[in-house]
C-alpha positions in Angstrom: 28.1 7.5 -7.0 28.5 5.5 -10.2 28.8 7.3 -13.5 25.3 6.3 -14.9 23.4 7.9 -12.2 25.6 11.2 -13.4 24.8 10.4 -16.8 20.9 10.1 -16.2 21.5 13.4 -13.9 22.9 15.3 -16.7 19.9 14.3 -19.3 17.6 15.3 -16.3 18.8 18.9 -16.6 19.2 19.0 -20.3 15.7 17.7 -21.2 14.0 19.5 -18.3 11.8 17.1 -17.5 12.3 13.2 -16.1 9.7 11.9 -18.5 11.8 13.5 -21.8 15.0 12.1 -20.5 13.8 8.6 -19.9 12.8 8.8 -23.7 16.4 9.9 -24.3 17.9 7.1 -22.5 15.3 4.6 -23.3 14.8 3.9 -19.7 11.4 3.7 -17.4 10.4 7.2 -16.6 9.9 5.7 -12.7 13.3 4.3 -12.5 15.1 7.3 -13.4 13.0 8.9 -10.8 14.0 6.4 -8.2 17.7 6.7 -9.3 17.4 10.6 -9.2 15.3 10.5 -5.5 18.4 7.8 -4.2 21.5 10.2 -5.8 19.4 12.9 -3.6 19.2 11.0 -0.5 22.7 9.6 -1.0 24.3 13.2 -1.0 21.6 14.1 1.7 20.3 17.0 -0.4 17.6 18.6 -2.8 18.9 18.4 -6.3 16.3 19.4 -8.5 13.3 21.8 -8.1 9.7 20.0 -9.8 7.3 21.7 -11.0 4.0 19.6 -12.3 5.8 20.3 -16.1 9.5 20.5 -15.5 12.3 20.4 -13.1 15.3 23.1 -12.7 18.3 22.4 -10.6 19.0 23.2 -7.3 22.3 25.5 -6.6 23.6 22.5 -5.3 22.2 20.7 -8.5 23.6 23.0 -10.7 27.6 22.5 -9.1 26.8 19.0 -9.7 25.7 19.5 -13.6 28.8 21.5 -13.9 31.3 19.1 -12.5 29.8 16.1 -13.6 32.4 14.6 -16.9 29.8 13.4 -18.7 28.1 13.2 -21.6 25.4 11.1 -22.7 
């Protein structure tokens, strides 16, 4: 896993929402999402929870948030 998808990971959870953190990063909102849906499919596992407004991390999601050195 390269240290950018963490990155965008960790902005995930601290904005709450794909769309804010894309802003934050100054990325496209559906390239984060396809970089979040491929870090999920790469660890073979749900990461984050979405709603229609905002997404929470799983338990696993939440290990990974922890662990994850970081900061953006």
């Amino acid at each position: 896993m390269q240290r950018r998808n963490l990155e965008y990971f960790v902005a995930v959870v601290d904005c709450g929402s794909i769309s804010a953190a894309a802003q934050k990063l100054l990325v496209a909102q559906p390239s984060l999402s396809r970089t979040i849906n491929a870090m999920e499919k790469q660890m073979d596992c749900q990461l984050l929870e979405r709603t229609a407004r905002r997404v929470v991390p799983t338990a696993t999601g939440r290990q990974l948030y922890y662990y994850a050195p970081v900061s953006y």
